[in-house]
Backbone as numpy.savetxt, mean C-alpha at the origin, in Angstrom:
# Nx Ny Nz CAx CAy CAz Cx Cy Cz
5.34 13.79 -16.39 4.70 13.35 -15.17 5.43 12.11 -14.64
5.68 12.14 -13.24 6.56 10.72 -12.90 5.57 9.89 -12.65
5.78 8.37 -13.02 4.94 7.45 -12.91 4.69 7.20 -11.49
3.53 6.59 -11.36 3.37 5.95 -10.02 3.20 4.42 -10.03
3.65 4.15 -8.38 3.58 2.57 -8.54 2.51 2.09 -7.07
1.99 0.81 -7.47 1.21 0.72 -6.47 1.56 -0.45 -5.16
2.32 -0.08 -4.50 2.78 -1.12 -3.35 1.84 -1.85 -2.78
1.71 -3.57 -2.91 0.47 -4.10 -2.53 1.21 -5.06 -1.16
0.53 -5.35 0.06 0.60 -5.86 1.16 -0.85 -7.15 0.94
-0.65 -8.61 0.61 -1.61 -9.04 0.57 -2.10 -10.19 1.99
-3.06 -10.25 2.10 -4.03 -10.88 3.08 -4.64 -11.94 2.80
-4.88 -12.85 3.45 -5.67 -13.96 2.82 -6.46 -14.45 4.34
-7.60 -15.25 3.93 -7.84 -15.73 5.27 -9.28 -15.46 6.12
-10.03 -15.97 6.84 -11.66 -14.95 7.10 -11.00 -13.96 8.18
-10.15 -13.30 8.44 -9.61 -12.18 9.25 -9.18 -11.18 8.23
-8.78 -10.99 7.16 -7.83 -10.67 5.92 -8.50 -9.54 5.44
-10.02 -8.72 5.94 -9.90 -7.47 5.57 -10.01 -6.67 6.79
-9.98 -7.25 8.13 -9.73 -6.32 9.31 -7.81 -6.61 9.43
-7.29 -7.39 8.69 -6.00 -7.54 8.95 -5.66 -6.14 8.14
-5.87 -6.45 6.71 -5.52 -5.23 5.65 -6.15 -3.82 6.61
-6.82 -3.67 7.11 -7.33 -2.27 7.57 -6.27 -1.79 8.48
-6.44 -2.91 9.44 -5.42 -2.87 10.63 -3.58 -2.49 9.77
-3.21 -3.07 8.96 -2.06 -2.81 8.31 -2.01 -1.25 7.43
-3.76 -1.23 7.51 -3.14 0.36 6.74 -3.11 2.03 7.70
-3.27 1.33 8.82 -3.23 2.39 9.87 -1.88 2.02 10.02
-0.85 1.45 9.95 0.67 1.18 10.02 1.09 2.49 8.66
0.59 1.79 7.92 0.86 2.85 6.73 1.01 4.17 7.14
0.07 4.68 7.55 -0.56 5.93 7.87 0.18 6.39 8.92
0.23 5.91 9.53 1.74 6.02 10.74 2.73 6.20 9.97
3.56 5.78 9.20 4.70 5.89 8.79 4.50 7.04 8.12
3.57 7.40 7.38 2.99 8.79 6.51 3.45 9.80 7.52
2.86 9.95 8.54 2.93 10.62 9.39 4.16 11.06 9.80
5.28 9.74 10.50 6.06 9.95 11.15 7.39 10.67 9.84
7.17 10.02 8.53 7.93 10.77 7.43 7.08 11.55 6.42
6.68 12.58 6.35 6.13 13.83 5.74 6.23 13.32 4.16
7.95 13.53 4.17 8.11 13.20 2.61 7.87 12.36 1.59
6.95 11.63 2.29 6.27 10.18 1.63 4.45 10.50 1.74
3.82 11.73 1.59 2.93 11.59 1.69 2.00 11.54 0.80
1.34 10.32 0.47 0.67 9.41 -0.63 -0.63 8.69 -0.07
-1.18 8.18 -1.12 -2.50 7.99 -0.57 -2.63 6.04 -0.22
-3.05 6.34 0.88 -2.69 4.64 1.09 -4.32 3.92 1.06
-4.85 2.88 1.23 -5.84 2.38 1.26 -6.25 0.91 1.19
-7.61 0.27 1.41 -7.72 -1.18 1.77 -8.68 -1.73 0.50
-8.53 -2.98 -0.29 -9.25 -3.39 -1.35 -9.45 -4.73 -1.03
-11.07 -4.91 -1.80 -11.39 -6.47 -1.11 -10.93 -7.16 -2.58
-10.52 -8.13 -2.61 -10.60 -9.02 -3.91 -10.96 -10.38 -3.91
-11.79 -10.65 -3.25 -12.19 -11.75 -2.63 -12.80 -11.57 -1.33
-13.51 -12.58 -1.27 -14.30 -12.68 -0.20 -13.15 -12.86 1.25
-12.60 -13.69 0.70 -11.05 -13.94 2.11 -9.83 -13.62 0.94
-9.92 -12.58 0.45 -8.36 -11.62 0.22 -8.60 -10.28 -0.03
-7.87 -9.69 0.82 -8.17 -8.33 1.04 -6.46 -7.69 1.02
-6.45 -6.35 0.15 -5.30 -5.63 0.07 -4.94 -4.53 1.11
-3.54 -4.26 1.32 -3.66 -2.87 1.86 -2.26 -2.11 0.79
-2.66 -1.44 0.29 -2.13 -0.53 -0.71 -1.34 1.05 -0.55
-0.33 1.24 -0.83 -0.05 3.03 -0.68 0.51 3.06 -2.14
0.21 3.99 -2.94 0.73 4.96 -4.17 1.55 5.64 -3.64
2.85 5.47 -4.15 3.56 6.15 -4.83 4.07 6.50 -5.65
5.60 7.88 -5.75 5.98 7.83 -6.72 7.01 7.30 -7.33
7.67 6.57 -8.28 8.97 5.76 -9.10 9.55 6.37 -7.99
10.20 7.67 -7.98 11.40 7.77 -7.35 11.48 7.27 -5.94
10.30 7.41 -4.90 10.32 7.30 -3.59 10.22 5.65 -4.04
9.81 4.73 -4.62 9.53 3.67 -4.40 10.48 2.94 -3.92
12.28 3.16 -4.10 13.02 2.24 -2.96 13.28 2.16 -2.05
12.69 3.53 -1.79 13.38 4.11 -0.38 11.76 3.68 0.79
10.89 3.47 -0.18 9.99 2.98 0.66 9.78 1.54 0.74
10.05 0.82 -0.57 10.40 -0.56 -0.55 10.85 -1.29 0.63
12.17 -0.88 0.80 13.04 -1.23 1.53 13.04 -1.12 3.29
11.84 -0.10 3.54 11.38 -0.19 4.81 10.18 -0.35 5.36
9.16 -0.74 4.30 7.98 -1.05 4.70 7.63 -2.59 3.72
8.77 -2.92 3.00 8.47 -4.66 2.69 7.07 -4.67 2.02
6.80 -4.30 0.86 5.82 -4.90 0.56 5.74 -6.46 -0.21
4.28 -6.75 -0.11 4.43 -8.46 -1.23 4.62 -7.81 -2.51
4.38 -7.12 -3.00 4.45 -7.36 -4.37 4.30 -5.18 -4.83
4.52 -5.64 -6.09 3.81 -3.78 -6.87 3.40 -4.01 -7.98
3.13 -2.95 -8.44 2.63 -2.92 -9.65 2.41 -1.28 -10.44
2.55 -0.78 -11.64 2.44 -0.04 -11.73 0.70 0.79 -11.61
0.57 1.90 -11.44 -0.77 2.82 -11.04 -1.12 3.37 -12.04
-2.70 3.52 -12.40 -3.00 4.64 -13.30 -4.30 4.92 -12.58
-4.59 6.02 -12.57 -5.33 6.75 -11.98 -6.94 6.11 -11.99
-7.03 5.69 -13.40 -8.45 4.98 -13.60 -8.69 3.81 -12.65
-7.96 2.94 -11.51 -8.04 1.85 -10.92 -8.89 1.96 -10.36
């Protein structure tokens, strides 16, 4: 099974979970406009003022998506999150 990784976009701020929402309809756009990246993207609160916007993928796609959608940070995925 190829691993997955979890691309995190972080937010901070009392705007920071309509920002993350607003950033994951960008996501979702790019889903769209490239097929071959289609993964599950989504928004997490971790704080009251920090809020995530997240897409899973897989190891292999991860540079090719790295590299054009800039995320802050990753981390690896397991299904239980």
């Amino acid at each position: 099974m190829n691993r997955q990784l979890k691309l995190i976009w972080d937010f901070k701020g009392p705007n920071a979970e309509k920002t993350a929402e607003h950033h994951e309809i960008h996501l979702k756009d790019f889903i769209q406009m490239n097929p071959e990246f289609d993964y599950k993207t989504g928004v997490e609160k971790l704080a009251d003022f920090q809020h995530i916007a997240f897409m899973i993928v897989d190891e292999k796609d991860m540079k090719a998506i790295r590299d054009r959608l800039k995320p802050h940070r990753g981390q690896v995925y397991t299904s239980g999150e």
